[in-house]
Z-matrix of the N, CA and C atoms (Angstrom, degrees):
N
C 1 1.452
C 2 1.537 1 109.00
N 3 1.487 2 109.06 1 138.93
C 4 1.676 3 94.08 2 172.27
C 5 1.264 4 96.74 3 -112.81
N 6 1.659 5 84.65 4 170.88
C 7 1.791 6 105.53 5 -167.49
C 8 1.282 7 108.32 6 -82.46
N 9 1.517 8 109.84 7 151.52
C 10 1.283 9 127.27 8 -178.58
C 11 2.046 10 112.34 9 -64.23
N 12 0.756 11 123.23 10 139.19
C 13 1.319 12 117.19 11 -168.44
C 14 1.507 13 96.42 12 -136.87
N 15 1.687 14 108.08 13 130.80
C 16 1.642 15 120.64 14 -171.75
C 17 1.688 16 102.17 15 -129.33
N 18 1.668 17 113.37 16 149.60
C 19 1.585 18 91.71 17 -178.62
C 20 1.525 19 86.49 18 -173.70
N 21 1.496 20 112.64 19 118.04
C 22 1.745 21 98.56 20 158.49
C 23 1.332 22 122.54 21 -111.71
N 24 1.305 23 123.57 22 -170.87
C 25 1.588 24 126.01 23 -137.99
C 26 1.724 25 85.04 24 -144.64
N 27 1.241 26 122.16 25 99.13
C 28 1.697 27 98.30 26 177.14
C 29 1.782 28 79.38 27 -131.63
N 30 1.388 29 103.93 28 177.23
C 31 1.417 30 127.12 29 -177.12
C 32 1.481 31 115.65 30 151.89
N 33 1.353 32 143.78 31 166.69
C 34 1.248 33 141.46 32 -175.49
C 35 1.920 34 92.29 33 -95.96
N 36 1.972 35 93.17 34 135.95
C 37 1.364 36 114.37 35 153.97
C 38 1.247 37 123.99 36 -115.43
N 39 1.459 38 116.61 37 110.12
C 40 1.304 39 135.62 38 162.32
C 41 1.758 40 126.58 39 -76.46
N 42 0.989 41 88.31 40 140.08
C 43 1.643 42 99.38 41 -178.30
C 44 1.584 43 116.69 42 -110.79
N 45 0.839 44 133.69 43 126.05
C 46 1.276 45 149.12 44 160.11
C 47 1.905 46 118.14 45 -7.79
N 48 0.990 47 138.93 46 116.40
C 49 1.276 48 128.57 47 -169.05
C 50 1.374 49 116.60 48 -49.87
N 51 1.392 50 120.96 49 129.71
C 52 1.731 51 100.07 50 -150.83
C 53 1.899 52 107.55 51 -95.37
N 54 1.351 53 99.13 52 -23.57
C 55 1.318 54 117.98 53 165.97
C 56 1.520 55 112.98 54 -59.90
N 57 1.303 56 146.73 55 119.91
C 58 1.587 57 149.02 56 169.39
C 59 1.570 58 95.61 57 -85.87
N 60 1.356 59 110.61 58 110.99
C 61 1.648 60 113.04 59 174.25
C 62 1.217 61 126.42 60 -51.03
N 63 1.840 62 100.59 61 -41.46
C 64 1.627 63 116.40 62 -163.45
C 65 1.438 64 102.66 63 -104.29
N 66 1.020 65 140.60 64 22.18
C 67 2.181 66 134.61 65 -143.13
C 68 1.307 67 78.24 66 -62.30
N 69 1.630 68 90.33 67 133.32
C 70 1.537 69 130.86 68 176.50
C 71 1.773 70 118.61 69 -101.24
N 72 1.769 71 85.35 70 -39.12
C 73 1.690 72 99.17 71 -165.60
C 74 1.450 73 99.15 72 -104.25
N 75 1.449 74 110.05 73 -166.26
C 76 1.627 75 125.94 74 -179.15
C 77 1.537 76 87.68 75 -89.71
N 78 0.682 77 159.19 76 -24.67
C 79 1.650 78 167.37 77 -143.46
C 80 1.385 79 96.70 78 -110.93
N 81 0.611 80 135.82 79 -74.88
C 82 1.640 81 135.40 80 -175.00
C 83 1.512 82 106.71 81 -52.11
N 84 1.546 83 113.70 82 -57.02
C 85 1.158 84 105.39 83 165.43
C 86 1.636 85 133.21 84 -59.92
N 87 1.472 86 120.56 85 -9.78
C 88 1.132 87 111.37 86 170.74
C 89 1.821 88 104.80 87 -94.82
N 90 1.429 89 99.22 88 -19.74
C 91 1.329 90 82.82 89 -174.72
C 92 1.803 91 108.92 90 -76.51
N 93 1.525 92 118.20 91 -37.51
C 94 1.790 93 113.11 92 165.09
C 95 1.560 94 114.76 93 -39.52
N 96 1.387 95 99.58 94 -60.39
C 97 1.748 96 85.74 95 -178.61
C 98 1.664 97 110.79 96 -86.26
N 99 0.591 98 154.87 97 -8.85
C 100 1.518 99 139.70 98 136.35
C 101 1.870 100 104.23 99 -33.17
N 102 1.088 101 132.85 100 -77.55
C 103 1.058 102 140.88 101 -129.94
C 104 2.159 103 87.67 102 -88.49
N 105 1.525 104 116.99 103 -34.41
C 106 1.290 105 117.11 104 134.39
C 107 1.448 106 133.76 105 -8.84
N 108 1.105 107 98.87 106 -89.33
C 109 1.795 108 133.76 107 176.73
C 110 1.118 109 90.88 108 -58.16
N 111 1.593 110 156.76 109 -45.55
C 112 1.245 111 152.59 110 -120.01
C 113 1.495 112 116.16 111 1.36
N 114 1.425 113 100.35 112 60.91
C 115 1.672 114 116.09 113 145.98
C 116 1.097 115 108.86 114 -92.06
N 117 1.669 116 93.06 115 154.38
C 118 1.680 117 119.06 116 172.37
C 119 1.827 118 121.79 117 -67.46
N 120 1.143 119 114.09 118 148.14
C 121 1.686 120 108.12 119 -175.77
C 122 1.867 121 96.43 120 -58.94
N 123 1.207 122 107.60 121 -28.42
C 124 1.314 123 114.88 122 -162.24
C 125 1.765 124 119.93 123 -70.30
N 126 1.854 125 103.59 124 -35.84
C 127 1.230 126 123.18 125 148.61
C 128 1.453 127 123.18 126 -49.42
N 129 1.403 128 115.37 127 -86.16
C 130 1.673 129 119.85 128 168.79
C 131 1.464 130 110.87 129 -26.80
N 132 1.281 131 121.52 130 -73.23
C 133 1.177 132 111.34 131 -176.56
C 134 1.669 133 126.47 132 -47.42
N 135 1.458 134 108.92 133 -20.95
C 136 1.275 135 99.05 134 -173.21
C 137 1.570 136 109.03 135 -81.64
N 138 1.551 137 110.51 136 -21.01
C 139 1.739 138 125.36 137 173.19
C 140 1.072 139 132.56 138 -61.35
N 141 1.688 140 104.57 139 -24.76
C 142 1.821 141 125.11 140 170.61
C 143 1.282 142 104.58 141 -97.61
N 144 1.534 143 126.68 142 -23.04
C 145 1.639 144 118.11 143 -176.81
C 146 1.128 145 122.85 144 95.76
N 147 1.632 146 119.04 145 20.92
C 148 1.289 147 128.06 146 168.39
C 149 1.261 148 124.16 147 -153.41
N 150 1.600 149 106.06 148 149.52
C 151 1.282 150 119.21 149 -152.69
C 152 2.068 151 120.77 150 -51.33
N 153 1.005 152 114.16 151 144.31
C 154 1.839 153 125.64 152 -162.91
C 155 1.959 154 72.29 153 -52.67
N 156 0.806 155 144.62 154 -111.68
C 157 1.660 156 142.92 155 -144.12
C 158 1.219 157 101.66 156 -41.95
N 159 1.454 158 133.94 157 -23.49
C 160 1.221 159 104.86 158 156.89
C 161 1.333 160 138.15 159 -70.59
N 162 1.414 161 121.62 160 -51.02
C 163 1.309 162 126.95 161 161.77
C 164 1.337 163 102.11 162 -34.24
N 165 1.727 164 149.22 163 -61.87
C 166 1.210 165 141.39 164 -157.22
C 167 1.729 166 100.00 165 -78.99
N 168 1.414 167 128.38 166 -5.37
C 169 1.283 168 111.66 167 155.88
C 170 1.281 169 122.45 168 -65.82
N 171 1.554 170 112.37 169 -48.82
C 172 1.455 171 121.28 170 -176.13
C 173 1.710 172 100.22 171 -53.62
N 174 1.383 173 129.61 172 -58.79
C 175 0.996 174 138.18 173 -149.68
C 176 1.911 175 111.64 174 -70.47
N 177 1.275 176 83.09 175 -23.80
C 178 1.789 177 107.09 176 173.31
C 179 1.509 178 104.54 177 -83.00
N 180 1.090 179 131.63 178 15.69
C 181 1.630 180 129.65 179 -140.07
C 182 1.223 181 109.32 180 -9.19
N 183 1.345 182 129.19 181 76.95
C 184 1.723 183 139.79 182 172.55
C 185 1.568 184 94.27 183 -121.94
N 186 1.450 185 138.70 184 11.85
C 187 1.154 186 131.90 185 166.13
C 188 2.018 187 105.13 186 -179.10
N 189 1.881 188 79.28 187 143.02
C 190 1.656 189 86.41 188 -172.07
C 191 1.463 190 115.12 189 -63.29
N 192 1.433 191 132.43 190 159.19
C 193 1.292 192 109.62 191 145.36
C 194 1.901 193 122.01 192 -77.10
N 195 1.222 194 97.77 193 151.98
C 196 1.730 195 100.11 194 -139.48
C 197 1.777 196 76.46 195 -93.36
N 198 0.900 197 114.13 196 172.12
C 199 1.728 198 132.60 197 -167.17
C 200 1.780 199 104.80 198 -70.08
N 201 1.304 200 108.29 199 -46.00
C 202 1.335 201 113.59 200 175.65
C 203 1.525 202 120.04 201 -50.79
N 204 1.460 203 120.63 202 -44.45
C 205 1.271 204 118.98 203 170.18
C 206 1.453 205 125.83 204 -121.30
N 207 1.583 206 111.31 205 51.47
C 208 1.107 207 123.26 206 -177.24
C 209 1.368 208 99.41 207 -95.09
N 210 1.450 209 110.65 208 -32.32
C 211 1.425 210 112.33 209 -170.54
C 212 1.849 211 116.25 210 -68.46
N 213 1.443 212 103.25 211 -13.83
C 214 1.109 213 107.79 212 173.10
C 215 1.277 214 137.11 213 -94.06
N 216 1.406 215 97.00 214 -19.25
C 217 1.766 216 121.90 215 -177.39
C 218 1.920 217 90.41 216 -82.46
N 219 0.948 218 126.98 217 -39.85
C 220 1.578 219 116.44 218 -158.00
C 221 1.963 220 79.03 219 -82.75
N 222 1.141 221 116.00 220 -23.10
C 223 2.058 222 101.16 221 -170.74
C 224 1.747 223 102.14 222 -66.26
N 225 2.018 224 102.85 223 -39.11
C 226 1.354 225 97.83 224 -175.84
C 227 1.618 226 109.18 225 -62.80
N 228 1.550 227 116.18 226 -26.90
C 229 1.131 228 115.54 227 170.81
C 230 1.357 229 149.38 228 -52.63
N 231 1.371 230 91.13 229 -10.23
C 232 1.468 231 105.65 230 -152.62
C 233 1.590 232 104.57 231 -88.21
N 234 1.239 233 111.50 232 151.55
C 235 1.644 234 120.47 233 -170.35
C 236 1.483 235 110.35 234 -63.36
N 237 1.216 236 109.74 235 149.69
C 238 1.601 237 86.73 236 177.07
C 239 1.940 238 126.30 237 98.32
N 240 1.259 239 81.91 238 -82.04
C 241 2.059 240 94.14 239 159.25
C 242 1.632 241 107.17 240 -44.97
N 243 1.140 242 94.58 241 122.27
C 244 1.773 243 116.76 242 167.02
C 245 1.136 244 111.27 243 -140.00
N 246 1.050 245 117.49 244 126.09
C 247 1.719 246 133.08 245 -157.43
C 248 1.286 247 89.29 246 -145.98
């Protein structure tokens, strides 16, 4: 028979500052006001029409927002709009 074996894993998880001080890109800026608004990537994305890993590409800047739904990301942008 083998022995039962028990073990936990504790330590502090930190996350990345979620606010971008300087946002340069469209990504940064959706990710400040997202994180603003405190909506989910999963929300926003569904308001511009594309999938939650996509939005977190843009927001990762590992991909542009593509022309087709730029027009929608600058509406979530827009001053004022609260959704």
């Amino acid at each position: 028979m083998l022995p039962i074996c028990s073990f936990t894993i504790s330590g502090k998880f930190t996350l990345k500052s979620q606010v971008i001080p300087s946002p340069k890109t469209l990504g940064d800026h959706l990710r400040n006001e997202r994180f603003k608004r405190k909506h989910s990537q999963g929300y926003v994305a569904s308001l511009i029409g594309v999938r939650q890993s996509y939005l977190s590409l843009w927001e990762l800047n590992r991909k542009e927002v593509s022309l087709k739904y730029k027009q929608a990301a600058l509406e979530y942008l827009r001053p004022g709009k609260r959704v």
